[in-house]
C-alpha positions as CSV (number, residue, x, y, z in Angstrom):
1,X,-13.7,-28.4,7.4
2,X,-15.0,-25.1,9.4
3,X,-14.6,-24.9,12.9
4,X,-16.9,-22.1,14.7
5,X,-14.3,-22.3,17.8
6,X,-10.1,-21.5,17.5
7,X,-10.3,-21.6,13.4
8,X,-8.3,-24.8,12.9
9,X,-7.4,-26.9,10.2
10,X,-6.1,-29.8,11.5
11,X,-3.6,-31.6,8.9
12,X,-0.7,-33.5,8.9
13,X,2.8,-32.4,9.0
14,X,4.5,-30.0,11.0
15,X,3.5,-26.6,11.6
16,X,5.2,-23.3,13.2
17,X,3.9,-20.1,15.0
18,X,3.9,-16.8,12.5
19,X,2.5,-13.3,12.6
20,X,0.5,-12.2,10.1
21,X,2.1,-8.7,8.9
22,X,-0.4,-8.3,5.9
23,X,-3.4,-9.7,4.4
24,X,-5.5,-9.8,1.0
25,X,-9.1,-11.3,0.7
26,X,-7.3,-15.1,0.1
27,X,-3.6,-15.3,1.2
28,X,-1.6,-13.5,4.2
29,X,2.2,-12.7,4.7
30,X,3.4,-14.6,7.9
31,X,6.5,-14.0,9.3
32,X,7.8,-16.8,11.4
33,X,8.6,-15.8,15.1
34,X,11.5,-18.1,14.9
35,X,13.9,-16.0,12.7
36,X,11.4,-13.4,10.7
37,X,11.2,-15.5,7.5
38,X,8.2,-15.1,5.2
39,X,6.0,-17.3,4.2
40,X,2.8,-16.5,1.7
41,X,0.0,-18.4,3.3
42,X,-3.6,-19.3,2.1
43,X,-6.6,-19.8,5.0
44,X,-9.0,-22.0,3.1
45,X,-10.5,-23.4,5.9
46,X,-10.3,-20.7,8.3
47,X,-13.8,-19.4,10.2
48,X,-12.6,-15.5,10.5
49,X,-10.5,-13.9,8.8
50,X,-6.5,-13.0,9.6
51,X,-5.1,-10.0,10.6
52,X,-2.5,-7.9,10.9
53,X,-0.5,-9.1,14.3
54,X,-2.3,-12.3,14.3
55,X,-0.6,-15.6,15.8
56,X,-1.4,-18.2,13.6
57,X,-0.2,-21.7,13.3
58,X,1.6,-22.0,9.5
59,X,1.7,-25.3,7.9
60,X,4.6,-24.9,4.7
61,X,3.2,-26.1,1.8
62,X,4.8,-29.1,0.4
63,X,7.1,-28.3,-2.9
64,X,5.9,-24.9,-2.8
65,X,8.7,-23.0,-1.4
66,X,8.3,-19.5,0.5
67,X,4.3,-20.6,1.2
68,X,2.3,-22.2,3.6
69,X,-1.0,-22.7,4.9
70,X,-2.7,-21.2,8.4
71,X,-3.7,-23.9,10.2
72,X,-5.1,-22.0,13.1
73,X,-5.2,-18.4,14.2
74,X,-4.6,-18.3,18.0
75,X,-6.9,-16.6,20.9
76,X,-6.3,-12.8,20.7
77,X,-5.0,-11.1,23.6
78,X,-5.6,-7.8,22.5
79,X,-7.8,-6.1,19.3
80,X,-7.3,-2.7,17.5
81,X,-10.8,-2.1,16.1
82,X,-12.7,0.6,14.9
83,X,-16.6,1.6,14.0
84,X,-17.5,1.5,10.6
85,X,-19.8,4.0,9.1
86,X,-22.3,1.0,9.1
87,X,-21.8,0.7,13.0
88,X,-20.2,-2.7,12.3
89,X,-16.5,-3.1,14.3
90,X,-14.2,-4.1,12.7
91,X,-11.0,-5.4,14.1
92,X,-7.3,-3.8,12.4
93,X,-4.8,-5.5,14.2
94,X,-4.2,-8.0,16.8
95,X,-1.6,-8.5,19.6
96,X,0.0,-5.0,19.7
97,X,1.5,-3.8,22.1
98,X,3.0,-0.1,20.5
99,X,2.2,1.6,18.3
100,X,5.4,3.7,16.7
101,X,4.4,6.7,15.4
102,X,6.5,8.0,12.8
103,X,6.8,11.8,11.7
104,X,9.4,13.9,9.9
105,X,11.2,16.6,12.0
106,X,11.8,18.7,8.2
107,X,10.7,18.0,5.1
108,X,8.2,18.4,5.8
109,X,7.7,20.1,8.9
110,X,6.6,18.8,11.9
111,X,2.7,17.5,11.7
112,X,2.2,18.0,15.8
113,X,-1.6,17.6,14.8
114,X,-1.1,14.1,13.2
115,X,1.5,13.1,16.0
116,X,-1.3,14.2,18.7
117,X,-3.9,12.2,17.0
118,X,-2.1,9.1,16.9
119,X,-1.8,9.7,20.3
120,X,-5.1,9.3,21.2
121,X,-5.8,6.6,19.2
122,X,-2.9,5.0,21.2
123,X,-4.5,6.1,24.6
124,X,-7.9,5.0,23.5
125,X,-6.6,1.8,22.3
126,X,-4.5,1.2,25.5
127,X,-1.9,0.6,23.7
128,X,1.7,2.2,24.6
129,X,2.7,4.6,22.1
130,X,6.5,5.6,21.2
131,X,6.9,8.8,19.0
132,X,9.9,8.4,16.3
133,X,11.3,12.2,15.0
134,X,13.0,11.5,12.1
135,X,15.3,13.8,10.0
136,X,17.1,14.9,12.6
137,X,20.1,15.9,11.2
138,X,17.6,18.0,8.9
139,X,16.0,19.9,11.5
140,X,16.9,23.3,13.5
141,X,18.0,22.8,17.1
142,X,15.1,24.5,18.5
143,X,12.8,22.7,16.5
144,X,13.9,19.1,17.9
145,X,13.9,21.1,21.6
146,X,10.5,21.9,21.4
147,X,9.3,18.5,20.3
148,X,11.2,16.9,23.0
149,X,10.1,19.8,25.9
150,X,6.1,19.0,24.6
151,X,5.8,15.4,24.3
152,X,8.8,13.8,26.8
153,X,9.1,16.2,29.1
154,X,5.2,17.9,29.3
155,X,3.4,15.0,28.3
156,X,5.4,12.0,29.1
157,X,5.3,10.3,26.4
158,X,8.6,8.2,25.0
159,X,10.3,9.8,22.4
160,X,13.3,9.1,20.2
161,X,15.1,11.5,17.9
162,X,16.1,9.8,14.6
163,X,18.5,10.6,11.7
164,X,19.4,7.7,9.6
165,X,22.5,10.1,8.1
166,X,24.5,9.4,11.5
167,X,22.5,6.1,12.8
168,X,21.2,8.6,15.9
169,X,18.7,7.3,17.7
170,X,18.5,4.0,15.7
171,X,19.7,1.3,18.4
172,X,17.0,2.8,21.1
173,X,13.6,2.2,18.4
174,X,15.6,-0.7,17.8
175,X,16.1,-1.7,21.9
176,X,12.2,-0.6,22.3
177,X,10.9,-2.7,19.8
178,X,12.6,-5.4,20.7
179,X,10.5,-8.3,22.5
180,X,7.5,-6.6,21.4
181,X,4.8,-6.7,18.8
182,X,5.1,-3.0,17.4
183,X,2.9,-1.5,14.4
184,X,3.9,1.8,12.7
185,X,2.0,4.8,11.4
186,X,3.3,7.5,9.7
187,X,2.5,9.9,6.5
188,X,4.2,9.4,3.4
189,X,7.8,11.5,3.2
190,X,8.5,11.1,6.8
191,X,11.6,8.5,5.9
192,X,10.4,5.6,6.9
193,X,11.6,3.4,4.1
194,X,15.1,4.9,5.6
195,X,14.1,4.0,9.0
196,X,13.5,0.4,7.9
197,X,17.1,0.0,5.9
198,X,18.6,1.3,8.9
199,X,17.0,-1.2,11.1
200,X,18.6,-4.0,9.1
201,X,15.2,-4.8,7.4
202,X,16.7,-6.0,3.8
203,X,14.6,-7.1,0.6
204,X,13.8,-10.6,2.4
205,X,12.0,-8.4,4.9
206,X,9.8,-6.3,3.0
207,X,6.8,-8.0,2.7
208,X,5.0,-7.7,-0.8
209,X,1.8,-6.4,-1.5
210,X,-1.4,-9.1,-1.1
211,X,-4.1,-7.9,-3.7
212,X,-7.3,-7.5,-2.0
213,X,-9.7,-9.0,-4.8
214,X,-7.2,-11.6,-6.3
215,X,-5.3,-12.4,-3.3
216,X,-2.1,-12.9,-5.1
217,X,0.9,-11.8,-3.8
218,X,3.7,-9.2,-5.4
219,X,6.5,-7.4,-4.8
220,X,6.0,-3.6,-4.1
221,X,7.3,-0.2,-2.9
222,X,4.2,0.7,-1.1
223,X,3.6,-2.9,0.4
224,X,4.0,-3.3,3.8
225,X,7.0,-3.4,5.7
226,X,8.7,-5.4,8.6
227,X,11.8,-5.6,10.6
228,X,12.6,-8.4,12.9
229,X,14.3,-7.1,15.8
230,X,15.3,-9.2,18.9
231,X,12.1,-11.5,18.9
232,X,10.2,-8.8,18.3
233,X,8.4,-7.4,15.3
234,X,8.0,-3.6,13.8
235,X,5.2,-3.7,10.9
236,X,4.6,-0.7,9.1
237,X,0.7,-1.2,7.3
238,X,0.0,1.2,4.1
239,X,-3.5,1.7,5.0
240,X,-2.8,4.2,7.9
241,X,-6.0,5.6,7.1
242,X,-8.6,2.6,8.8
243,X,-7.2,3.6,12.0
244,X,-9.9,6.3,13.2
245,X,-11.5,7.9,16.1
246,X,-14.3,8.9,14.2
247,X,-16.4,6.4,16.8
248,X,-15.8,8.7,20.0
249,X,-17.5,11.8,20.8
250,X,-15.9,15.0,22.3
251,X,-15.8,13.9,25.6
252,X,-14.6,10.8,24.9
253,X,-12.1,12.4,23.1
254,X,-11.0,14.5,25.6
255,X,-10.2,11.7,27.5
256,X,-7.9,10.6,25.3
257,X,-5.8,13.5,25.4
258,X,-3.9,13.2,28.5
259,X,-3.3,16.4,28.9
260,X,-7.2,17.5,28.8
261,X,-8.5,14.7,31.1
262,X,-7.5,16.0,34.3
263,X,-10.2,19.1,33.6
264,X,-13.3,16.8,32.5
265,X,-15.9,17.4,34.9
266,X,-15.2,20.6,35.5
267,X,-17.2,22.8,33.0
268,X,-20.2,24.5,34.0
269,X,-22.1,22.3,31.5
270,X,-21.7,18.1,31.6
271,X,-22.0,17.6,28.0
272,X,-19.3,20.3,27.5
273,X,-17.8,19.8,23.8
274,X,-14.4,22.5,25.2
275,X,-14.9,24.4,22.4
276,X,-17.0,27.5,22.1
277,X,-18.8,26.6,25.8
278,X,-18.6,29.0,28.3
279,X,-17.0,28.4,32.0
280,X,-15.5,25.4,30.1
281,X,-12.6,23.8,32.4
282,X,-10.3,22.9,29.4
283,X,-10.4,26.0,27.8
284,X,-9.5,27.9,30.9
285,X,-6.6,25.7,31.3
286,X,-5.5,26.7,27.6
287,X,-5.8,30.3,28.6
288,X,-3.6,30.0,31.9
289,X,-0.7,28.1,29.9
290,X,-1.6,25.0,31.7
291,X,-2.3,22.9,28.4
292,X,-0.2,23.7,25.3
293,X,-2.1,25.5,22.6
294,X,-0.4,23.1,20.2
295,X,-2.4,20.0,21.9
296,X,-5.9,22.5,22.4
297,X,-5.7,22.8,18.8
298,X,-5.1,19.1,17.7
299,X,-8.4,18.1,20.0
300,X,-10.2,21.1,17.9
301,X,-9.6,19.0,14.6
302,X,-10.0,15.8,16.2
303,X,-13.9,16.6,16.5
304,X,-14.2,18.4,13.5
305,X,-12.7,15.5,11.8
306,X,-14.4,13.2,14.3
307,X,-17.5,12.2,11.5
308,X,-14.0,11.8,8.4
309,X,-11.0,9.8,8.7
310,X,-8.3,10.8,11.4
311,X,-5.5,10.9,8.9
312,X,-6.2,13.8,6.2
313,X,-4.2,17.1,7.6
């Protein structure tokens, strides 16, 4: 039975709210809200398909255990989405409400383009975004000063320093997480396998890989990944790359740099891209020291990157 309306299933036996933390073309990870515990679930019945964040009703299936059936997937209160190159939107996650971004302080060095990126998509999103510097105890004083004087202090952005050596910084992602609905982006090699062992997140709580043509589910290291923290949830997704801003043009970019969109509206020109255009507002306020170079230059790949994907640095 299809409904057009809600996507239920209505069966007997008792069923429990989940999140959906990952998804293949026929079964879904849930987690329960209750205590975090997994369950792989089929949606036979169901009229669109799961995502990442979703609440869903989960039926367990009877003599089958560690599975379940959705039963329903719940109104959304809020949709990450994203233009395809087709035009189509297509929505990435559901029910967010931060978005962690995740990058290495050393080894490697400091991506401030990637960080600012995920940034906007975070501001364009509406979304509230926490920025997690891991490797701390790998990284050069001045290094983690100049990280922290940019984005908390300049921008005023939250940001917590991380080593998982010496547990700093572990209980405050853990305390902003907490009660929340968190999704995490980062590149590969920024330690967030670490992160997730420090946060308590054991085998139980890495959820396996669902195979997009098959829909089977296995166990593997470049699944995705999710901690349970407080009654709230931290799900860190493989395919980092969907997430793009490849939709907006420059001035909607702009916009989405906090930093920049105090000086739209000012160029001599209204379609003003703030790049080569003369009398152009933003790049005047580059010039007087007003917005960091750093940031200038991250919106300068943003749009040259804005018809690609907003991940490849």
């Amino acid at each position: 039975m299809r409904q057009s309306k809600h996507h239920t299933l209505r069966d007997a036996g008792p069923a429990e709210p989940g999140v959906v933390v990952s998804r293949g073309r026929n079964r879904a990870w849930v987690a329960a809200e209750s205590d975090g515990r997994l369950l792989l679930c089929d949606y036979p019945s169901l009229a669109e398909l799961p995502v990442v964040g979703d609440s869903v009703l989960v039926r367990p299936s009877p003599g089958a255990e560690g599975e379940g059936i959705i039963v329903e997937i719940r109104p959304r209160q809020r949709a990450i989405a994203r233009i395809t190159g087709s035009g189509e939107r297509k929505i990435m996650a559901a029910n967010v409400d931060v978005l962690v971004i995740v990058a290495a302080l050393a080894r490697p060095d400091l991506r401030y383009g990637f960080v600012d990126r995920c940034l906007a998509f975070a501001e364009h999103q509406g979304i509230a975004p926490l920025v997690a510097l891991t490797k701390a105890d790998l990284a050069a004083p001045e290094v983690i000063d100049a990280a922290l004087a940019l984005y908390r202090e300049r921008l005023g952005y939250d940001v917590v320093v991380l080593s998982v050596v010496d547990h700093r910084g572990i209980p405050e992602l853990a305390e902003h997480v907490a009660g929340h609905r968190a999704l995490m982006l980062g590149q590969s090699g920024v330690g967030k396998s670490s992160l997730f062992r420090a946060l308590g997140a054991d085998r139980g709580a890495r959820v396996g890989e669902v195979n997009e043509r098959t829909g089977r589910g296995r166990q593997t290291t470049t699944s995705a990944r999710l901690a349970y923290l407080g009654h709230g949830f931290l799900i860190d997704t493989p395919g980092v790359r969907e997430f793009s801003l490849a939709d907006l043009d420059p001035g909607e970019l702009a916009a989405c740099f906090r930093d920049l969109a105090p000086y739209l509206g000012r160029c001599r020109f209204p379609d003003c891209r703030h790049l080569v255009e003369p009398d152009c507002a933003v790049r005047a306020a580059v010039a007087a020291g007003d917005v960091a170079p750093l940031r200038y230059a991250s919106y300068r790949k943003a749009v040259e990157q804005s018809t690609g994907t907003l991940w490849s640095d």
